[in-house]
NUMAR-30161 format. One line per 2 residues: number of its first residue (from 1); their letters; for each residue x, y, z of N, C-alpha, C. Coordinates in steps of 0.02 Angstrom, whole numbers. Example, Ala and Ser with C-alpha at 12.3 -4.5 7.8 and 13.67 -1.06 7.14 Angstrom:
BEGIN
1	AS	660,-284,390,615,-225,390,660,-165,390 | 642,-112,354,684,-53,357,645,2,394 $
//
This chain:
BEGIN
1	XX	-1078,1392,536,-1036,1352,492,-1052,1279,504 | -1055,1223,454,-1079,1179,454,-1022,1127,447 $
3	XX	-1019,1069,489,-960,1034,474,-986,974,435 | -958,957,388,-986,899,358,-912,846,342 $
5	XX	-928,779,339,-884,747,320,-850,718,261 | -782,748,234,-801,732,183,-714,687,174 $
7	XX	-701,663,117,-637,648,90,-588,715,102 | -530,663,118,-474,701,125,-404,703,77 $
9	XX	-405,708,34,-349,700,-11,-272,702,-7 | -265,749,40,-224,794,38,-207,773,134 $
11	XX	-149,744,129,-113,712,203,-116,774,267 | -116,826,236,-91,871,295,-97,954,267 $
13	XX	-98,1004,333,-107,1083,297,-43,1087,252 | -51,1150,201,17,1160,172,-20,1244,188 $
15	XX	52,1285,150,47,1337,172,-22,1396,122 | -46,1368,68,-77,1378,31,-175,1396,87 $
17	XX	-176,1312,119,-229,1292,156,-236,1344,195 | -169,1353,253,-163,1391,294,-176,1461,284 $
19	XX	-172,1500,237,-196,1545,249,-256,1586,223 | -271,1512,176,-346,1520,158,-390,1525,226 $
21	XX	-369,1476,264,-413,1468,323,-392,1525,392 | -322,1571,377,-339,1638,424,-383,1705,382 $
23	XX	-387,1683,321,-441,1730,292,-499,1719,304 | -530,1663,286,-584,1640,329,-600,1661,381 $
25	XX	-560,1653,451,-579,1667,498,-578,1733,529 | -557,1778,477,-560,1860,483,-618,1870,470 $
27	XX	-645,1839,405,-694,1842,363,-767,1831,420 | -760,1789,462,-814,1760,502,-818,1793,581 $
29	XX	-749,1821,594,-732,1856,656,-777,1941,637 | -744,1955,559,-772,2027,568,-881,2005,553 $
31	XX	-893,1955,548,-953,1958,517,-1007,1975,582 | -955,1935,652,-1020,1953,717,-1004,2051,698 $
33	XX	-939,2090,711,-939,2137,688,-1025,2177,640 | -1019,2159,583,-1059,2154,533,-1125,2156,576 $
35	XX	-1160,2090,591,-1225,2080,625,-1227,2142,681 | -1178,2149,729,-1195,2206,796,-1217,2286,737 $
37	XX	-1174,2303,683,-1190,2372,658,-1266,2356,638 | -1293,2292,591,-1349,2277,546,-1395,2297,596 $
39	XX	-1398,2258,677,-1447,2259,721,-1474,2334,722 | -1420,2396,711,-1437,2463,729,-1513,2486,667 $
41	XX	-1506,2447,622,-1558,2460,572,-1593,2399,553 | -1575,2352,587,-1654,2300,542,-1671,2251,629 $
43	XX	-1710,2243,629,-1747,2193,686,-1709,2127,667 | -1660,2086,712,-1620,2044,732,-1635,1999,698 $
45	XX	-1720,1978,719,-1739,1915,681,-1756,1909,639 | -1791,1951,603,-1797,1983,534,-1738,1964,474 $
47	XX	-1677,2000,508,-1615,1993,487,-1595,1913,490 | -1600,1890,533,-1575,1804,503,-1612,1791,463 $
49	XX	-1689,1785,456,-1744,1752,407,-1728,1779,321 | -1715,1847,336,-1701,1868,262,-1635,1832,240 $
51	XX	-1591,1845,290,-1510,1823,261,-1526,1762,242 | -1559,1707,271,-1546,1637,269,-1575,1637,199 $
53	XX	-1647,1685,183,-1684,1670,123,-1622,1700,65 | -1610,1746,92,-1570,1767,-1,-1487,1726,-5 $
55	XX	-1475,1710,59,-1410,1663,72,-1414,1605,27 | -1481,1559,27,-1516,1509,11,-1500,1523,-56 $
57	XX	-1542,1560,-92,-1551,1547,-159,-1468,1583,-192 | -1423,1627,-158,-1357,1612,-189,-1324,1545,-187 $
59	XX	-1337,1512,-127,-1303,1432,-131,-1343,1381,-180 | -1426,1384,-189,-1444,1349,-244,-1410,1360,-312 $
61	XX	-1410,1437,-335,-1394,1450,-402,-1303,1423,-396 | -1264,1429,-370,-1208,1403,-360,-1210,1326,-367 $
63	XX	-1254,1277,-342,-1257,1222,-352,-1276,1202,-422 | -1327,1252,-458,-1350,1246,-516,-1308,1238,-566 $
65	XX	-1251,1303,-554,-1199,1323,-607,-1155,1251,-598 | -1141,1236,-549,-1106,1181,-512,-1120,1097,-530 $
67	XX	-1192,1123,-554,-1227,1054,-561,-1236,991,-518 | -1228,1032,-437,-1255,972,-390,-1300,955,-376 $
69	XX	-1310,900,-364,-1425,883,-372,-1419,916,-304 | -1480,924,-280,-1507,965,-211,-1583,905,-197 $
71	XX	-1628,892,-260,-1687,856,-255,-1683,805,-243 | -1641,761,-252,-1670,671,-270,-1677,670,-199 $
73	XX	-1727,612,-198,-1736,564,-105,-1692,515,-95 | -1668,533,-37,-1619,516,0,-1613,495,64 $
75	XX	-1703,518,90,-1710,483,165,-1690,542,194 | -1673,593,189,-1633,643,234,-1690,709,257 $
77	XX	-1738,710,216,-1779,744,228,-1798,786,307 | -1828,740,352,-1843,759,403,-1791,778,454 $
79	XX	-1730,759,437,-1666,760,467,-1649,822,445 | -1649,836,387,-1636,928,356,-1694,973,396 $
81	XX	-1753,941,375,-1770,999,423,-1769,1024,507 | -1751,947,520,-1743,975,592,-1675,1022,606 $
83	XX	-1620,1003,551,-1587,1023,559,-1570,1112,551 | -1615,1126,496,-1621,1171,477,-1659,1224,545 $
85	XX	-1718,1191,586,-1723,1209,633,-1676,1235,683 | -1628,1200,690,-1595,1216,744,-1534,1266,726 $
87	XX	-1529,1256,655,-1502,1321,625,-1526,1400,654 | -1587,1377,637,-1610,1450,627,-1635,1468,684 $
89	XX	-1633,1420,743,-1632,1430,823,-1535,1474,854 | -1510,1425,799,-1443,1460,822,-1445,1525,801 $
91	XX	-1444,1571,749,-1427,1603,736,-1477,1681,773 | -1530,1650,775,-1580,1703,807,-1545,1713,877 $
93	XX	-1530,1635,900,-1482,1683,986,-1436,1736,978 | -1401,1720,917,-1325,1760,904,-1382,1829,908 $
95	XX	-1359,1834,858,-1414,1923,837,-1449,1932,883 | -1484,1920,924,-1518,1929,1009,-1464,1945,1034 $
97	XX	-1418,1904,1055,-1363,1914,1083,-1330,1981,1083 | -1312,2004,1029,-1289,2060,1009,-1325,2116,1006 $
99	XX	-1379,2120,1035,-1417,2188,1070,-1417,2193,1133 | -1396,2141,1157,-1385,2143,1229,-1299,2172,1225 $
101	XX	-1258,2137,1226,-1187,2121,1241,-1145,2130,1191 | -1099,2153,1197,-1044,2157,1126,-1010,2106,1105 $
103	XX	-982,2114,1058,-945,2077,993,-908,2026,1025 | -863,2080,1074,-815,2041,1120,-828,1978,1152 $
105	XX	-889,1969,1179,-906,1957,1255,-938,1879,1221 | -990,1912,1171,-1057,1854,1136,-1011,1816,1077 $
107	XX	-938,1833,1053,-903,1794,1008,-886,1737,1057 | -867,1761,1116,-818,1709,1154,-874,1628,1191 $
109	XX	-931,1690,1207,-1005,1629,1236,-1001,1565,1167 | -1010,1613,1121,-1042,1574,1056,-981,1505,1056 $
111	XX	-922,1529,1043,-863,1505,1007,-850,1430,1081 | -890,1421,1120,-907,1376,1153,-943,1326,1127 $
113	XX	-952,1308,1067,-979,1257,1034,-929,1191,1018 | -888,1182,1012,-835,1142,1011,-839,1090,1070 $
115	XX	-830,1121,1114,-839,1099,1197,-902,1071,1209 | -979,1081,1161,-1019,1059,1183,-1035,996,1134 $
117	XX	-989,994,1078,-1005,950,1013,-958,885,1048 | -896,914,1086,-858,866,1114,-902,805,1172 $
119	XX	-930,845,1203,-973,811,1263,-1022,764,1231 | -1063,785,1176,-1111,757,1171,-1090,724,1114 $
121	XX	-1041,742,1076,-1032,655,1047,-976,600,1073 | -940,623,1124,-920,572,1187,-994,517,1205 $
123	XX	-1039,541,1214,-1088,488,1236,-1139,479,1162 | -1139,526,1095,-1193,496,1069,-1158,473,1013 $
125	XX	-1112,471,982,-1062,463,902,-991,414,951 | -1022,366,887,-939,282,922,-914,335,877 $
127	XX	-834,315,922,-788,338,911,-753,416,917 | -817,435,947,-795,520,957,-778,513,1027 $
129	XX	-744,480,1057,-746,476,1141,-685,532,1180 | -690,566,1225,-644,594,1229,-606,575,1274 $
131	XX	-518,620,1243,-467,596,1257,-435,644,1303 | -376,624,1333,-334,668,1398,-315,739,1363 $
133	XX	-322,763,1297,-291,795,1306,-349,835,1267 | -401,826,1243,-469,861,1243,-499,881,1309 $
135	XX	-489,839,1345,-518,856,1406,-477,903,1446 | -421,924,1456,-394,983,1451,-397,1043,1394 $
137	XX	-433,1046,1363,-473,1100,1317,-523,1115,1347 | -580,1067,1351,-609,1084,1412,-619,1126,1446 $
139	XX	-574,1101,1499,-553,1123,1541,-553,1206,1560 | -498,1224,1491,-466,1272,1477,-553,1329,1462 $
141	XX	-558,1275,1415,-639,1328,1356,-673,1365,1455 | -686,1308,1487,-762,1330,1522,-724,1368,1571 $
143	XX	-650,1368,1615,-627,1406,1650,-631,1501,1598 | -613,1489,1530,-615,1546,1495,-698,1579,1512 $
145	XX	-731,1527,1522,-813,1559,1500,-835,1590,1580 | -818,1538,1625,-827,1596,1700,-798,1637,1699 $
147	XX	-708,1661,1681,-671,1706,1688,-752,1774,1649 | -748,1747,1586,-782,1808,1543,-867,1829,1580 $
149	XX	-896,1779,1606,-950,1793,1647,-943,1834,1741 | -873,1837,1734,-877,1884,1842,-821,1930,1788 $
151	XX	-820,1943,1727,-789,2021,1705,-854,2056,1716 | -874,2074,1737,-891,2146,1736,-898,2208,1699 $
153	XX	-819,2238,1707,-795,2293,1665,-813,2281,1578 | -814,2240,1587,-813,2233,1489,-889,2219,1465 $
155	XX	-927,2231,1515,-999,2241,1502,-1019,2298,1499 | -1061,2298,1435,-1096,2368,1420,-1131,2392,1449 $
157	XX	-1169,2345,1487,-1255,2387,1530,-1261,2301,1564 | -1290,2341,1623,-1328,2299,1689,-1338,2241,1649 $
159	XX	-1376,2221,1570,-1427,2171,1554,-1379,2121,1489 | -1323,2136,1500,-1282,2108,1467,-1277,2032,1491 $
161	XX	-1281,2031,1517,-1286,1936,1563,-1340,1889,1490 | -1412,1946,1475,-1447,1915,1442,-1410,1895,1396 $
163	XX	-1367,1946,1348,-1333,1899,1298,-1292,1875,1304 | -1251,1856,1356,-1212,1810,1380,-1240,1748,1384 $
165	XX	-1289,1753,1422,-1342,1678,1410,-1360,1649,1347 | -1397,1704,1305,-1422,1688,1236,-1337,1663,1190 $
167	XX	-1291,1679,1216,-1234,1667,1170,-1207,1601,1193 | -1212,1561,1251,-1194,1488,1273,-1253,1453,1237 $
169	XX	-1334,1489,1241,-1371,1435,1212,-1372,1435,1140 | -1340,1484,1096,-1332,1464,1043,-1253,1414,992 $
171	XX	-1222,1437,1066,-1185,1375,1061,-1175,1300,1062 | -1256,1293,1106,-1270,1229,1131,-1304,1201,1051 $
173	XX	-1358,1247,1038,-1399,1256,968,-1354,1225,891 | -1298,1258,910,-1226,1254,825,-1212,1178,837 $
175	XX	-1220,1174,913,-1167,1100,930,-1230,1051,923 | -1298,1057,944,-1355,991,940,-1345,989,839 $
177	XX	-1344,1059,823,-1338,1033,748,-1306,1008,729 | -1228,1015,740,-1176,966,706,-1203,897,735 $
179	XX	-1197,880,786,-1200,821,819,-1274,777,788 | -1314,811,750,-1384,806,712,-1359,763,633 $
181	XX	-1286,809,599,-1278,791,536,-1226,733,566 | -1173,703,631,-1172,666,618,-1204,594,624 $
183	XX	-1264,592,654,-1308,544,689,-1332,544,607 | -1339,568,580,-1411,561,518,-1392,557,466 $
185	XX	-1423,522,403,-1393,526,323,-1368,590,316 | -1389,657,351,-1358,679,321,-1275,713,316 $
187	XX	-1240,676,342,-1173,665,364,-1146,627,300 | -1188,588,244,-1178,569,174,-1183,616,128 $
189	XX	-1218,655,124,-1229,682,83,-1185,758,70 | -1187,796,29,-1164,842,5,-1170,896,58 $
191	XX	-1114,946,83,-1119,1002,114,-1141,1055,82 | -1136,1055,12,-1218,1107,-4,-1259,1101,10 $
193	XX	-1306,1021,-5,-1372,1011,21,-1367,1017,77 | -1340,1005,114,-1369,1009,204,-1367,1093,212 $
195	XX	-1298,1133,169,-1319,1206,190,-1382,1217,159 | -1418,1207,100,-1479,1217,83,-1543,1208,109 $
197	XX	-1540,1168,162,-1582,1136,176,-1594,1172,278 | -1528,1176,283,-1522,1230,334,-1541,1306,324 $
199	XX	-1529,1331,264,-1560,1403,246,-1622,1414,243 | -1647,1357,196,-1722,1360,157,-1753,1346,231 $
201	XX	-1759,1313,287,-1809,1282,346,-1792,1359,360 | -1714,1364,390,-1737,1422,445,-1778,1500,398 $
203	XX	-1756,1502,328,-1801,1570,316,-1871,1569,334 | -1884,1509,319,-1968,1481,331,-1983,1518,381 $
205	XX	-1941,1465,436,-1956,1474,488,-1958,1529,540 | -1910,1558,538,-1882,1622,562,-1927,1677,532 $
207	XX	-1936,1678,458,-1989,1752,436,-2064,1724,479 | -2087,1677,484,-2153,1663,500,-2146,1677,576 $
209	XX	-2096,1684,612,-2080,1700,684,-2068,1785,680 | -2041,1830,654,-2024,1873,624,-2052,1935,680 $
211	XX	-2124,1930,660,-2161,1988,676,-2196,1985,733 | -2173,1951,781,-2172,1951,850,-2129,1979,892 $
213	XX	-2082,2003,871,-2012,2023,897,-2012,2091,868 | -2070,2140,836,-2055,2220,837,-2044,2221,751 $
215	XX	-2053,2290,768,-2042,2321,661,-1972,2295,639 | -1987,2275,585,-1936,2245,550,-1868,2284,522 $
217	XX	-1877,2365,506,-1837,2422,496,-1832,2450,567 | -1771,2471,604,-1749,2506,649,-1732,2563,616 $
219	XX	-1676,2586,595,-1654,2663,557,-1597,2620,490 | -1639,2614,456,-1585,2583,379,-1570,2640,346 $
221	XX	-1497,2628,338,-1461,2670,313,-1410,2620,259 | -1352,2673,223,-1317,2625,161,-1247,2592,219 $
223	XX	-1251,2616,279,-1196,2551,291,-1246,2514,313 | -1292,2495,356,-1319,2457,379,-1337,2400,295 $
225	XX	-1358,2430,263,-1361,2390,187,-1299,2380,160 | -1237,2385,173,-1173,2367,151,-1146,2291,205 $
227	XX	-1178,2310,289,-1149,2241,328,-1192,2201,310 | -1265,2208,294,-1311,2149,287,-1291,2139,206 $
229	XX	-1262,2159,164,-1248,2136,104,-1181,2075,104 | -1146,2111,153,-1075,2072,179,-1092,1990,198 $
231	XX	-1150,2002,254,-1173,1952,272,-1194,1890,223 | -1220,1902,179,-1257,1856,132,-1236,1848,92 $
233	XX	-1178,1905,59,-1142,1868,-13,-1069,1838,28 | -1029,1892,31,-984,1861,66,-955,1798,125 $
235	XX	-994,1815,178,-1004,1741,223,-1046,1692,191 | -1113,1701,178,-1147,1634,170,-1139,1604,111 $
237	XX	-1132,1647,50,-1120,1610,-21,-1053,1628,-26 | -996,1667,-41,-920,1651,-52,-886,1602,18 $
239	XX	-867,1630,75,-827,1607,118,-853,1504,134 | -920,1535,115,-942,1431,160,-916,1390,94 $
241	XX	-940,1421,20,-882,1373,-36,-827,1359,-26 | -781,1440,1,-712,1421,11,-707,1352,50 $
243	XX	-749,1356,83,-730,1298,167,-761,1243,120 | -791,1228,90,-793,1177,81,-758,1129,22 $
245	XX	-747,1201,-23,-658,1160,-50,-611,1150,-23 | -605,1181,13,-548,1179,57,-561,1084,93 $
247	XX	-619,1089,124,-658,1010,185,-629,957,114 | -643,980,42,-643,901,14,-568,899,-7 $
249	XX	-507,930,4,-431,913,-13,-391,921,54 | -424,930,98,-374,930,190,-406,908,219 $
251	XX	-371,892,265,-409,834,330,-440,913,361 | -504,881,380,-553,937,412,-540,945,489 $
253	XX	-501,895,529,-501,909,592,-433,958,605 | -384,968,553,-351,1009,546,-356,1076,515 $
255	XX	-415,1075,488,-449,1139,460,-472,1175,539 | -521,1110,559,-551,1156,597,-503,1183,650 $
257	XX	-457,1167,669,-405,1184,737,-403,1248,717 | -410,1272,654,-397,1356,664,-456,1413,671 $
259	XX	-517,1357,684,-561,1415,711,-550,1437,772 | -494,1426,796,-499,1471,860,-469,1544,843 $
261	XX	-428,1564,777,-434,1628,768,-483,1659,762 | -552,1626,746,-615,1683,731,-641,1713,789 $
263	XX	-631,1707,857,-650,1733,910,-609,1790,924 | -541,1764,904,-460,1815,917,-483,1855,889 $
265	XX	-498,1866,825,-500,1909,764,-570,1946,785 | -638,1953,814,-703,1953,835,-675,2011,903 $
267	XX	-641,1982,932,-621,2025,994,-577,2111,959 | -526,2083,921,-492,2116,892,-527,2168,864 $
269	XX	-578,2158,822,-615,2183,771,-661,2239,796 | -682,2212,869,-740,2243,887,-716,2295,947 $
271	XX	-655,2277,950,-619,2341,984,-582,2406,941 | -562,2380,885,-539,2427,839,-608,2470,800 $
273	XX	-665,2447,777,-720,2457,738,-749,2496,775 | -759,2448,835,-825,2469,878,-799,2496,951 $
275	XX	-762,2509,966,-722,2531,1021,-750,2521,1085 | -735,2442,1079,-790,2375,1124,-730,2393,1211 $
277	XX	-738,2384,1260,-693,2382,1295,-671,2303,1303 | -604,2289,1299,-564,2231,1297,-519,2230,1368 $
279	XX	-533,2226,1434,-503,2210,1483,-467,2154,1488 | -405,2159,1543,-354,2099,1551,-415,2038,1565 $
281	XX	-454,2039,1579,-491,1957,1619,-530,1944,1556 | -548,1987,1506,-595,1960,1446,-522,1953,1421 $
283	XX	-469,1954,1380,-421,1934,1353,-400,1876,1389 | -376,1853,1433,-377,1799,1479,-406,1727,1444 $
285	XX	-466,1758,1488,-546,1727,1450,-533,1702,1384 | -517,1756,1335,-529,1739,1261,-459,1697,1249 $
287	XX	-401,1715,1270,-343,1665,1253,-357,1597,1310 | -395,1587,1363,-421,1509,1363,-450,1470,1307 $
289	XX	-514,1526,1298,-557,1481,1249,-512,1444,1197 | -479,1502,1145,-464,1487,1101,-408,1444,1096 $
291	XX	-369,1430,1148,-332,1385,1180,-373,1295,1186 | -436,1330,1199,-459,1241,1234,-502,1230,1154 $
293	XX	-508,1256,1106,-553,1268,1036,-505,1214,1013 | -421,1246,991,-373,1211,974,-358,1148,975 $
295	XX	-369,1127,1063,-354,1069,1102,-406,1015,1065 | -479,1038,1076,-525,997,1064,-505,980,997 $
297	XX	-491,1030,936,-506,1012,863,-451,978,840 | -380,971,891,-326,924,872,-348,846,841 $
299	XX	-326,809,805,-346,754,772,-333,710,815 | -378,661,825,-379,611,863,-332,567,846 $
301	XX	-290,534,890,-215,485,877,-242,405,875 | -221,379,840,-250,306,823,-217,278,893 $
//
């Protein structure tokens, strides 16, 4: 998910906002869901390069119908693509991730991006400096992330650590990107174009990486073609519009305070679906994080 900055119209949530944005975050909680079944039938990386490519051209034709330019120069160029890079660096950890480690475990690593967008624009973005009571989010997030790393029990196999790892560094990956759109023009420009520009690099990039990482079909079957369909119409072209009508009539730092349900909802999901084991110390764990998610995304007080 891409944060972009935009006008705020609209003083504060109403109840309308609100529960657009716990649908959302069902919507994005069940999607790691989604990716762990896809992995059983398509090669991980495979699977981001395609999604991003057919993701891509639903958000162009949407802009089309929409009539937002995507072409003119703007200086943003090299900044999209790096950005787009690090897109499609993030998302290849996730899906890695999730052949190692479950839903549970790699939602909560990931959902550590907040915490790392906080740090690094404390020292690289005036005015993002942090405050006493972010820094008890903090706090909260990275005590959640050891608790979830000495569980144990809630690991599937011996090699689960790997996607535990791959799921902090693609957290680090979500957070160099945001912290990318706000350093660069492209923090002006339109949150279509920057998602476009994030799709189009990483399909590039990611299919031309592709076939280093094993056959591209594992065992495809019609659910495995029903979550990867989920994936690309639903998350990448419906749910990221929602969010971003939603970004141009509410203050966005109050939008975002409620991504800390998408981890709640991710845990939830992947114990009911996938009959993930959910121990007292990964619940713990997950009510820190989403606790210190909150803290961080509270609006800064003049």
């Amino acid at each position: 998910m891409t944060t972009v900055e935009t006008g705020s119209p609209k003083a504060g949530i109403d109840p309308f906002a609100a529960s657009a944005m716990v649908v959302l975050c069902l919507t994005w909680g069940f999607n790691q869901v989604a990716v762990k079944i896809a992995n059983e039938g398509l090669q991980p990386v495979f699977q981001v390069g395609l999604r991003s490519a057919l993701g891509g051209l639903l958000v162009v034709l949407w802009c089309r119908f929409r009539r937002i330019p995507l072409f003119q120069r703007d200086g943003t160029l090299i900044a999209g693509v790096a950005a787009g890079l690090l897109f499609g660096a993030d998302f290849v950890l996730i899906y890695l991730s999730l052949d190692y480690t479950t839903v549970s475990r790699s939602i909560l690593f990931v959902y550590t991006m907040p915490f790392f967008v906080a740090l690094g624009a404390h020292f690289l973005v005036p005015g993002e400096r942090l405050t006493a009571i972010r820094i008890v989010g903090l706090v909260a997030a990275f005590a959640g992330v050891a608790l979830a790393f000495a569980d144990r029990l809630s690991a599937p196999a011996p090699q689960a650590w790997i996607g535990d790892v791959l799921g902090v560094f693609a957290a680090v990956s979500w957070a160099a990107t945001t912290i990318l759109i706000k350093k660069t023009r492209l923090r002006a420009i339109s949150a279509e174009k920057v998602t476009v520009y994030q799709l189009a690099v990483s399909a590039v990039a990611v299919l031309a990486v592709a076939p280093l990482f094993g056959p591209f079909v594992r065992a495809f079957d019609g659910l495995v073609a029903g979550v990867f369909a989920y994936q690309v119409v639903v998350v990448v072209a419906v749910s990221y519009v929602v969010w971003y009508w939603l970004l141009r009539r509410y203050p966005a730092a109050q939008l975002s305070a409620f991504t800390f349900l998408t981890p709640v909802f991710a845990v939830i999901l992947g114990g009911v679906i996938l009959s993930e084991p959910v121990t007292v110390s990964l619940a713990v764990a997950l009510g820190l994080v989403a606790a210190g998610i909150y803290l961080v995304s509270l609006p800064r007080r003049a």
